[in-house]
C-alpha positions in Angstrom: -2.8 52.1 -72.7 -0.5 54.3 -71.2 2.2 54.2 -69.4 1.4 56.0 -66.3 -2.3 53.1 -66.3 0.4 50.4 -66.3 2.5 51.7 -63.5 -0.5 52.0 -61.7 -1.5 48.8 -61.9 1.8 47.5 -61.9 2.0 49.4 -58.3 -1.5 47.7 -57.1 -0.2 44.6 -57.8 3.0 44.9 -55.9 1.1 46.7 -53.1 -1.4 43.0 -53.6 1.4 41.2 -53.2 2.8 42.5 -50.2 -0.1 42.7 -48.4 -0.8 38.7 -49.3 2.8 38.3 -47.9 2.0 40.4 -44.8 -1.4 38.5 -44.1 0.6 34.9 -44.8 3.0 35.5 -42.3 1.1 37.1 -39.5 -0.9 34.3 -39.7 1.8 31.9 -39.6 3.1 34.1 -36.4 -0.1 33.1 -35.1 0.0 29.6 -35.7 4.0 29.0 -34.8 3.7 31.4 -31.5 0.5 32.9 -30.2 -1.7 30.1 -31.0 0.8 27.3 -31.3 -0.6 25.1 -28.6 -4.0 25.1 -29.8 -3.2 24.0 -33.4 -1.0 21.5 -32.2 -4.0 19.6 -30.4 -6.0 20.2 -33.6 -3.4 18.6 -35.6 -3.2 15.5 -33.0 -7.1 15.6 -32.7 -7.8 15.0 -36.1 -4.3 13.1 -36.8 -4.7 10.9 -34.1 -6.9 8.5 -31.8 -7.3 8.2 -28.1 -8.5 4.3 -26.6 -9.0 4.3 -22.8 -7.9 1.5 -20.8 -10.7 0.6 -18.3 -8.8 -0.6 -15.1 -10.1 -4.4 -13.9 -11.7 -4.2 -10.6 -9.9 -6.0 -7.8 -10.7 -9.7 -6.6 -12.5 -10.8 -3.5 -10.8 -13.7 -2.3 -11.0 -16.5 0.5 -8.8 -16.7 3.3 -6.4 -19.5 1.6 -6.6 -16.9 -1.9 -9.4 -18.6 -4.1 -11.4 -16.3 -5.6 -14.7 -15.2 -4.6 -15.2 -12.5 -7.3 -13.0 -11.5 -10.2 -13.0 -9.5 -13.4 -13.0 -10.4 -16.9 -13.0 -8.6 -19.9 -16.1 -7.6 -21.6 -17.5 -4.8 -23.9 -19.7 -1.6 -24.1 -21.3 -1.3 -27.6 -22.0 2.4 -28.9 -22.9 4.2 -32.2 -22.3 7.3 -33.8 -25.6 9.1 -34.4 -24.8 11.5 -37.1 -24.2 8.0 -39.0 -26.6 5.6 -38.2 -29.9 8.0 -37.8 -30.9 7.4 -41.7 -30.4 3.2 -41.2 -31.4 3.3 -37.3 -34.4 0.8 -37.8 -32.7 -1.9 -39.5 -29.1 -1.8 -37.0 -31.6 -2.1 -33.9 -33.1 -5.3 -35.8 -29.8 -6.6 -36.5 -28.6 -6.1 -32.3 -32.1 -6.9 -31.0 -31.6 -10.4 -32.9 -28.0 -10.5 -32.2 -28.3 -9.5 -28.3 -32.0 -10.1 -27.2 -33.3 -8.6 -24.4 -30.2 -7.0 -23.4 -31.0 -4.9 -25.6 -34.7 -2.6 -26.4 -35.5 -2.5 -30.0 -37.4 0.8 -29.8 -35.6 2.6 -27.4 -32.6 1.6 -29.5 -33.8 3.2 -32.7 -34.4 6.6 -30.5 -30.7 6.2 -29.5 -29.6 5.7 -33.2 -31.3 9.3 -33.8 -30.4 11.3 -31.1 -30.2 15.1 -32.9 -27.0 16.8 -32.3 -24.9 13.7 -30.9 -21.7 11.9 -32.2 -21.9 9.5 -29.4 -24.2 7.2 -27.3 -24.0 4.0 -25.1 -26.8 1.3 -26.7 -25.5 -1.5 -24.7 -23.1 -2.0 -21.6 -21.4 -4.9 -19.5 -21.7 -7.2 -22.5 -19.2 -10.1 -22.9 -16.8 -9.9 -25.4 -18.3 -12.5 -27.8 -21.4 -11.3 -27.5 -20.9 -7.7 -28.4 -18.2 -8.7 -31.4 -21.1 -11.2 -32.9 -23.6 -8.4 -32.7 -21.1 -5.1 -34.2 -19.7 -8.0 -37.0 -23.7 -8.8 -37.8 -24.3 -4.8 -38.6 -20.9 -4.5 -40.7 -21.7 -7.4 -42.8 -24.9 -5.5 -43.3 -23.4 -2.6 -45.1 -23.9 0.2 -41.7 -21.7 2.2 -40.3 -21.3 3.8 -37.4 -21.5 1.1 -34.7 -18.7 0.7 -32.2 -17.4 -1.1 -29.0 -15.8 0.0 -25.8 -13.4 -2.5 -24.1 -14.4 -2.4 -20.2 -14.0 -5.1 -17.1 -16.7 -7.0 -16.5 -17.7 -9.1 -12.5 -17.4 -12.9 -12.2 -18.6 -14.7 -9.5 -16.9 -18.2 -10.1 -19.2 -19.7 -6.9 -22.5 -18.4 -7.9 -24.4 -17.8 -5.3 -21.6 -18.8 -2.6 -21.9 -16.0 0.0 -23.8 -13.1 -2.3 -24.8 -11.4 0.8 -22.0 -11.1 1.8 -20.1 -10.2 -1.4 -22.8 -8.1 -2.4 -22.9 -6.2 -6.4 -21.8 -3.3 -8.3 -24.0 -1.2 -10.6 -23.8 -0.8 -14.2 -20.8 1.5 -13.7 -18.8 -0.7 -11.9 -19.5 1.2 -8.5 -20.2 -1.7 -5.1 -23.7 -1.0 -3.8 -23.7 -3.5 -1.3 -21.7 -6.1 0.5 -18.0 -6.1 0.7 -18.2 -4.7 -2.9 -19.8 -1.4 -1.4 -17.7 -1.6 1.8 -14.2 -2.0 -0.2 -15.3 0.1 -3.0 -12.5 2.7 -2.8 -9.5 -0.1 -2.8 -11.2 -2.5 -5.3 -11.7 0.2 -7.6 -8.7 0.9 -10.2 -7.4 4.2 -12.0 -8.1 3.8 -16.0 -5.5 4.3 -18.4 -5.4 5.5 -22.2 -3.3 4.9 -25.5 -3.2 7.9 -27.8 -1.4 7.1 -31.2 -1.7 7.9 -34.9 -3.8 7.4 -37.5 -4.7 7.2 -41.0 -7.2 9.6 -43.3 -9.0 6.5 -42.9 -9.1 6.0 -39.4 -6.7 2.9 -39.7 -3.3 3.2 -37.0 0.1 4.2 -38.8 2.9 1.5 -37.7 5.5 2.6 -35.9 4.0 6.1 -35.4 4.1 7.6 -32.2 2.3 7.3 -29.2 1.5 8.1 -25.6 0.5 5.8 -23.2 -0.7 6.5 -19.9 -0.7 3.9 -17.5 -3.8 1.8 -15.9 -3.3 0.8 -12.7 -5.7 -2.2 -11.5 -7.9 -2.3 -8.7 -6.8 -4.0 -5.1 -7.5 -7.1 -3.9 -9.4 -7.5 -1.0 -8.7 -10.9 1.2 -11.9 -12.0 3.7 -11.2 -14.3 6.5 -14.5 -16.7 4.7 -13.5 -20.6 4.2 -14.9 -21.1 0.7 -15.6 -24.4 1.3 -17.3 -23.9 4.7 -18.9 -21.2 3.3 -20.3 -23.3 0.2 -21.5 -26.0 2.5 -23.4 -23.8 4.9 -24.9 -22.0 2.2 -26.1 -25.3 0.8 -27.1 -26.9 4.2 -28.9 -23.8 5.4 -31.2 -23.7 2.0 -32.0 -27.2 2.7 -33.4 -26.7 5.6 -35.2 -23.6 4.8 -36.5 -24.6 2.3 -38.1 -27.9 3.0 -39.2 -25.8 6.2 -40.8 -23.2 4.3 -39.0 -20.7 6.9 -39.3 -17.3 6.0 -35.6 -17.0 6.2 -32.7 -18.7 7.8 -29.4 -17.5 9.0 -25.8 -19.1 10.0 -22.3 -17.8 11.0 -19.0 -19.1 12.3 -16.4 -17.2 14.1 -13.2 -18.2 15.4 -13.2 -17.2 19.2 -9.8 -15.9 19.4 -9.6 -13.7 16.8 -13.1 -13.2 15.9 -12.3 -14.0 12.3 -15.8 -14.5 10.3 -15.2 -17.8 8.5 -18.4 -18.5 7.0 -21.5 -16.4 6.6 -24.9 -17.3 5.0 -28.3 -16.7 4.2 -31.0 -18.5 2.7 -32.9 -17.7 -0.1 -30.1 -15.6 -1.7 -29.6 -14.5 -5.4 -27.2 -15.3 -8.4 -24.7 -12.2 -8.3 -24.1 -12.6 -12.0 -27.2 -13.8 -13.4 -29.0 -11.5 -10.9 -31.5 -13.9 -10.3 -33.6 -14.0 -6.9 -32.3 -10.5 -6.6 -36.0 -8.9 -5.7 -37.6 -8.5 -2.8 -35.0 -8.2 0.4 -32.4 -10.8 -0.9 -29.5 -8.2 -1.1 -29.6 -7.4 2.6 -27.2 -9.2 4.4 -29.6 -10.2 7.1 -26.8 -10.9 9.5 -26.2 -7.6 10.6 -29.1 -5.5 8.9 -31.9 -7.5 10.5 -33.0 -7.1 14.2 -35.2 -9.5 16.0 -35.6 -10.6 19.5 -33.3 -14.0 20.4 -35.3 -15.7 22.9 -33.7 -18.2 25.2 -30.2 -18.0 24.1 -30.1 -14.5 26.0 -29.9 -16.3 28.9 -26.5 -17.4 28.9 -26.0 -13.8 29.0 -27.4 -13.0 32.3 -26.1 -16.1 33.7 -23.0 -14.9 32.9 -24.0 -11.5 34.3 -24.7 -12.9 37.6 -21.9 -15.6 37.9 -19.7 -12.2 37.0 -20.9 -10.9 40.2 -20.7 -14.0 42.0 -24.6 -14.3 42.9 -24.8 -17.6 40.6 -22.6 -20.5 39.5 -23.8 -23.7 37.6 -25.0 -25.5 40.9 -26.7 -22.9 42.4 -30.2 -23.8 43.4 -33.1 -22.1 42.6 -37.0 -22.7 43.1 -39.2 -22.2 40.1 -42.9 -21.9 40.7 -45.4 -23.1 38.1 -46.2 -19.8 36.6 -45.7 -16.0 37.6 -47.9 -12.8 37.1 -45.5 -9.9 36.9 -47.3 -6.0 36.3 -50.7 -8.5 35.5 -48.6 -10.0 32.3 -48.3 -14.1 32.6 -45.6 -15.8 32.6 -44.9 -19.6 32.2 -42.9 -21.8 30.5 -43.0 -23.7 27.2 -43.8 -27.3 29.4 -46.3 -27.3 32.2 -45.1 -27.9 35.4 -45.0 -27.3 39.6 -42.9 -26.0 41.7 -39.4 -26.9 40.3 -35.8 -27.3 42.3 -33.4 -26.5 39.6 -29.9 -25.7 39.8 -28.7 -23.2 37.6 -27.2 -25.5 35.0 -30.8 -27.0 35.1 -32.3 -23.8 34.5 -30.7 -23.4 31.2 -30.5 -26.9 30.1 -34.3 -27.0 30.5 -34.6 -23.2 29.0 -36.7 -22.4 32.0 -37.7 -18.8 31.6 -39.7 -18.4 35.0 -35.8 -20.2 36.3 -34.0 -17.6 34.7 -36.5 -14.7 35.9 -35.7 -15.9 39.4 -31.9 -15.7 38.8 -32.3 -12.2 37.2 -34.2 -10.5 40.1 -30.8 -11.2 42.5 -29.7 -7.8 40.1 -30.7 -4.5 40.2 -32.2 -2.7 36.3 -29.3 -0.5 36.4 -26.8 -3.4 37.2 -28.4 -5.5 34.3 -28.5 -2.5 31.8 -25.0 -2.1 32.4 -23.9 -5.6 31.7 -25.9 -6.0 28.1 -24.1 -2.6 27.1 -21.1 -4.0 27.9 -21.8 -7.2 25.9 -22.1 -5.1 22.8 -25.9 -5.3 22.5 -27.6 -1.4 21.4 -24.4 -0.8 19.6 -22.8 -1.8 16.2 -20.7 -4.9 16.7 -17.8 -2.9 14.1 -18.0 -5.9 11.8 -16.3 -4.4 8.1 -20.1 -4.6 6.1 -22.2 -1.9 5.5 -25.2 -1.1 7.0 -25.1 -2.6 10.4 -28.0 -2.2 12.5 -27.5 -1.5 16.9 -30.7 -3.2 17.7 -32.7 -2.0 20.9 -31.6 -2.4 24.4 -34.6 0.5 26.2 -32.5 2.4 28.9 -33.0 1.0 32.4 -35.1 4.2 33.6 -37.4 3.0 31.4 -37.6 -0.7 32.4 -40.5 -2.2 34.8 -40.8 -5.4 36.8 -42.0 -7.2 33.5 -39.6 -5.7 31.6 -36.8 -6.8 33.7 -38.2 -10.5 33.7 -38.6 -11.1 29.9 -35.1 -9.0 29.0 -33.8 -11.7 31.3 -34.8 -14.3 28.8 -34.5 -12.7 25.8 -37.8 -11.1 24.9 -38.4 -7.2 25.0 -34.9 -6.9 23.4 -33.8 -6.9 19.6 -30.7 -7.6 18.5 -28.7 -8.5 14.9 -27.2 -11.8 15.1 -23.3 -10.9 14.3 -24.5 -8.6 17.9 -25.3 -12.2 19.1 -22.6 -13.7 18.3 -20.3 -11.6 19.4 -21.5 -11.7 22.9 -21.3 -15.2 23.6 -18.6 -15.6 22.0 -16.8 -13.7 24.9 -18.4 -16.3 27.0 -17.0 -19.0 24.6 -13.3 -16.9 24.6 -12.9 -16.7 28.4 -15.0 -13.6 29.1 -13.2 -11.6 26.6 -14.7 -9.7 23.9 -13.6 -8.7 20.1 -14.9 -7.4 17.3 -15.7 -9.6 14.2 -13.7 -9.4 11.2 -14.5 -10.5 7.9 -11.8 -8.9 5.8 -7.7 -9.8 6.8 -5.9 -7.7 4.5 -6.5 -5.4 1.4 -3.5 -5.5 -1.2 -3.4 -2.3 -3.5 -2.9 -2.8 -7.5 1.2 -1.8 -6.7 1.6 -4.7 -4.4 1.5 -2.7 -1.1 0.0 -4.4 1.3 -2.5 -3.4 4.1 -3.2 -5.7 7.3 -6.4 -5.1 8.5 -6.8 -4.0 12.8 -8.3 -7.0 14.5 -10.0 -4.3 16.3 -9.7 -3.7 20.2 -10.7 -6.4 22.5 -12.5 -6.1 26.4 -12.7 -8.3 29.2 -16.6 -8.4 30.0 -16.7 -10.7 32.5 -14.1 -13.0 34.7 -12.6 -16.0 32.9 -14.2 -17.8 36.1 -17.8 -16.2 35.3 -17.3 -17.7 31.5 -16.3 -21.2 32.9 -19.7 -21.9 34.6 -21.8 -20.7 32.0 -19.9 -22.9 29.9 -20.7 -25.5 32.2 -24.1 -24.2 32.7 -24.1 -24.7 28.1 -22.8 -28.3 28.2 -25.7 -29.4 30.1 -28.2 -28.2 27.0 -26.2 -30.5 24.6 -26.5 -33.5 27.3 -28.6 -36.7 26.9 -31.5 -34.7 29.1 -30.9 -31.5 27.7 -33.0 -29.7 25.0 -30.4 -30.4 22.0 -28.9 -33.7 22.4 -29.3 -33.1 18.6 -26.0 -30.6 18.8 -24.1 -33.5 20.1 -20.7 -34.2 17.8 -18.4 -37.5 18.4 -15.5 -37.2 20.2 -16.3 -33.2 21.0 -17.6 -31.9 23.8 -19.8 -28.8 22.6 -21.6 -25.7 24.9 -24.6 -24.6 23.3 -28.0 -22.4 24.4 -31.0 -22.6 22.3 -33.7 -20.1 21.5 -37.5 -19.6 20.5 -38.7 -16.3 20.4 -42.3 -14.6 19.4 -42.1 -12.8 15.9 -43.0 -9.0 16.0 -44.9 -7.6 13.2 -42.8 -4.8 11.8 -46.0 -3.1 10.5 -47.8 -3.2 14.2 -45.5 -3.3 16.5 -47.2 -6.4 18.6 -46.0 -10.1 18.7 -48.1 -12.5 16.2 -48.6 -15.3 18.2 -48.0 -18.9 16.7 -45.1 -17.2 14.9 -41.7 -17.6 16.4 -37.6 -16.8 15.6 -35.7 -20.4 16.4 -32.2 -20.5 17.0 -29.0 -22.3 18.3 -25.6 -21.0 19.5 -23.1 -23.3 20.3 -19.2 -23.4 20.4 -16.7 -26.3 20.2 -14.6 -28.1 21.8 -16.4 -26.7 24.8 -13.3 -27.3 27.2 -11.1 -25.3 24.8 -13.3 -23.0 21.9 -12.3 -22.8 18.5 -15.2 -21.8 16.7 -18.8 -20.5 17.6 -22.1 -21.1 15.0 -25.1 -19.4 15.0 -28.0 -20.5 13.2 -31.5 -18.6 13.0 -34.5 -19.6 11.4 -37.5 -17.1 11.0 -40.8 -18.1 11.0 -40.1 -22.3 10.9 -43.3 -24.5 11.1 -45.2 -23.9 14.4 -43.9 -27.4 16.2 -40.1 -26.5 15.5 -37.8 -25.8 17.9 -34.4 -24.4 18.4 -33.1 -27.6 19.5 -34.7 -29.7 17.1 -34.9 -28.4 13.5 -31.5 -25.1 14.2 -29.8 -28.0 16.2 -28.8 -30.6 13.6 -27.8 -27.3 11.1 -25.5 -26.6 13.6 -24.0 -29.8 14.5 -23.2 -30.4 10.5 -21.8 -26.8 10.4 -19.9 -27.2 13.1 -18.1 -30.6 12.5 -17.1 -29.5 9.0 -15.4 -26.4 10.2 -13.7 -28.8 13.0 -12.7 -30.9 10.3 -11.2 -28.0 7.8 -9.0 -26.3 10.6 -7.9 -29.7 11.8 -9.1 -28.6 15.3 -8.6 -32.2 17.2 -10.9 -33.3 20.4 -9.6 -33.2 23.5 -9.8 -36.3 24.5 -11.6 -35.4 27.8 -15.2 -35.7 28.2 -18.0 -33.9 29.4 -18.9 -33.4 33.4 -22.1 -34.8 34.6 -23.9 -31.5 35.4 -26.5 -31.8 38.3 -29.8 -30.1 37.2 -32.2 -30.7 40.0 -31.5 -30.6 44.0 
């Protein structure tokens, strides 16, 4: 070989060299500068692991701070296709027999396959031991590729106490009804993560470093409910519902002076956590999403209208004939009678309606329009729960004789009951109005505290005008009214009941032998505390208001007496003229 051939190569290889030294460190420019950034997070992706820290949703509490709803902490079990598509059969026989029917055998296997995936959910808002026992069962198997997800789970420690009011949250976590819909924003927390090192192996280094970012925990929401009012009107009200065979039955309590919801409940309801009883309408909160048409207890309302304008007081007399024909449409009473002389009180503590049609025609349409606006009815009361309904009040260009005279006693007019409540519970606060709360105060996962607005308040109608309907209200709970049954030792109590027709949503028209029942009442009568509502929809066809809504009442009633140590007054009711 000569020497010039060795030079050459000797040269090529030098010229190699340089080249591979050239290549090395542009490439190392590249990594160290240009690109430095992007290899970094390669390094940390496939050096280290990120674990997100699901925040807890916030508690519902009571008034006095007992929880309502909580959080605990539960898991979300997922698997790594690319590894379990070759053994998917056999892991979704090991979590069908671990989990049941939480989880679908076949659909499982489909999941254990999906083409193209490193990641799906097979099972969500499991608790803890469940989901460990089922992951634990595959690894003893021998498969891999099966994981869990820590995540916060709902408790309702009461059951069913006040569902419809609470409401639920989806699978995600997200309210989609109740308080949990309404507060969904400041129950709902910000999730954190935990990025830190780890082994070829997957296993985390000790004392490595790591980054945490911080989980901040939903707020706390505080209702104005009495938890153990509100357990013993839920139970009281299924009682009674149910060995009634009612349709459905309603009750709330509100404190006069501040409107403060204290208990609220519905019967049936559902199990929040087990989800049982959920079909059907359960979830509506009936209290402010259903409308219906209140009957008799209406008339306190225009009594109160009248004695506002100072055509009526408690012993005004009146003459009720037998029956009436108004625009060829009957009317009569629920007892048959003649000619009556009935003083105002009478009128309502005997639930005349042809009594209360006489009242009513000493004010114009216009005049009485005006007055069941301004008692709230046709609009949303502003109670803090979602999906309110304004019920129907028809504009007084609209109204005819007949219409006049059945508005008067509560017919020809729908309404939801916190509407109802509301109202005469201005009667029962002095002829001032408010707007029902249910929620006090909503305290963020910092600690920062938020008071809710009481809302603004009106004066409806004179404190005088409220005064003798109260009067007119005692005489129903009196030995000769139509609820002695309301009646509660040592308290004098103001009440109004109510039987109105059932309409058929479907048709429109009233179904005859079908009727809403109800009683409003408030105590102590000579200076309120509380007001209770109770509905019953659809109650067997010889119930009344007075009799079967009555004694629901008068138990609700004396245990909320009882709880807020409200004391009698010591004075005792008039004796109320109802006949002159």
């Amino acid at each position: 070989m000569s020497q010039a051939v060795i030079t050459n190569r000797i040269r090529l290889m030098v010229i190699f060299v340089v080249c591979l030294f050239v290549l090395f460190a542009g490439r190392l420019f590249q990594i160290q500068g240009v690109d430095s950034k992007a290899f970094a997070a390669m390094a940390v992706e496939n050096g280290t692991k990120k674990v997100s820290v699901p925040a807890p949703r916030g508690a519902i509490v009571d008034r006095n701070g007992a929880e309502l709803v909580g959080s605990q902490d539960g898991l979300t079990i997922t698997a790594d296709p690319s590894m379990t598509a070759e053994n998917a059969p056999e892991i979704a026989r090991i979590l069908h027999s671990s989990l049941g029917d939480k989880i679908d055998y076949f659909d499982t296997i489909q999941k254990l396959r999906t083409p193209k995936s490193k990641f799906v959910y097979l099972a969500k808002d499991l608790p803890t031991y469940e989901a460990q026992r089922a992951i634990k069962a595959v690894a003893k198997a021998g498969y891999p590729g099966v994981f869990s997800e820590t995540e916060s789970l709902r408790k309702y420690p009461g059951g069913s106490l006040a569902a419809s009011v609470l409401g639920i949250t989806e699978a995600g976590g997200k309210g989609i009804a109740g308080l949990e819909l309404q507060y969904d924003k400041a129950l709902t927390g910000k999730g954190g993560s935990s990025t830190y090192e780890i082994s070829a192996t997957g296993q985390r280094i000790p004392m490595a470093d790591s980054t945490v970012a911080e989980m901040i925990p939903g707020g706390e929401v505080r209702t104005t409910l009495d938890r153990d009012l509100q357990w013993y009107a839920d139970q009281r009200l299924r009682d009674v519902v149910s060995s009634a065979g009612a349709d459905y039955g309603l009750a709330i309590t509100m404190d006069v002076r501040t409107c403060q919801i204290v208990q609220m409940s519905q019967a049936p309801t559902f199990n929040p956590e087990t989800r049982e009883g959920l079909e059907g309408s359960a979830l509506v909160n009936r209290a402010v999403s259903n409308v219906f048409e209140p009957g008799s207890v209406m008339k306190t309302i225009t009594m109160a209208a009248l004695a506002d304008q100072g055509k009526i007081s408690s012993d005004s007399k009146l003459t009720v004939p037998s029956a009436m024909v108004i625009d060829k449409f009957p009317i009569g009473d629920y007892w048959q009678h003649g000619t009556l002389k009935l003083t105002a009180a009478g009128v309502i503590a005997k639930s005349s309606n042809l009594g209360t049609i006489v009242a009513a025609n000493k004010m114009s349409d216009s005049t009485f329009y005006r007055y069941l606006r301004a008692f709230g009815f046709g609009a949303k009361s502003g109670i803090d729960l979602p999906e309110e309904t304004v019920g129907l009040v028809a504009p007084a260009r609209d109204w005819t004789k007949a219409k006049h005279a059945t508005t008067s006693f509560g017919q020809g007019v729908s309404v939801n009951a916190i509407q109802m409540v509301r109202a005469v519970g201005a009667i029962a606060n002095g002829g001032v109005m408010c707007t029902p709360k249910i929620v006090d105060s909503v305290r963020s996962g910092d600690g920062a505290k938020h008071t809710v607005s009481p809302g603004a308040t009106k004066r409806v109608v004179s404190k005088q005008a409220a005064a003798e309907v109260t009067r007119m209200m005692e005489a129903v709970t009196a030995d000769d009214g139509t609820a002695p049954t309301a009646q509660i030792d040592g308290y004098r109590v103001a009440g109004k009941t109510g039987t109105a027709w059932r309409v058929n949503p479907q048709t429109g028209r009233y179904v005859r032998g079908q009727n809403t029942i109800s009683f409003m009442g408030f105590a102590p009568a000579d200076n309120p505390r509380f007001i209770t509502y109770v509905v019953i929809d659809k109650p067997p066809r010889n119930a009344g208001g007075g009799s079967m809504a009555g004694p629901v009442f008068k138990d609700i009633m004396s245990m909320a007496l009882e709880r807020f140590a409200v004391a009698p007054t010591g004075s005792k009711s008039p004796k109320i003229a109802q006949e002159w």
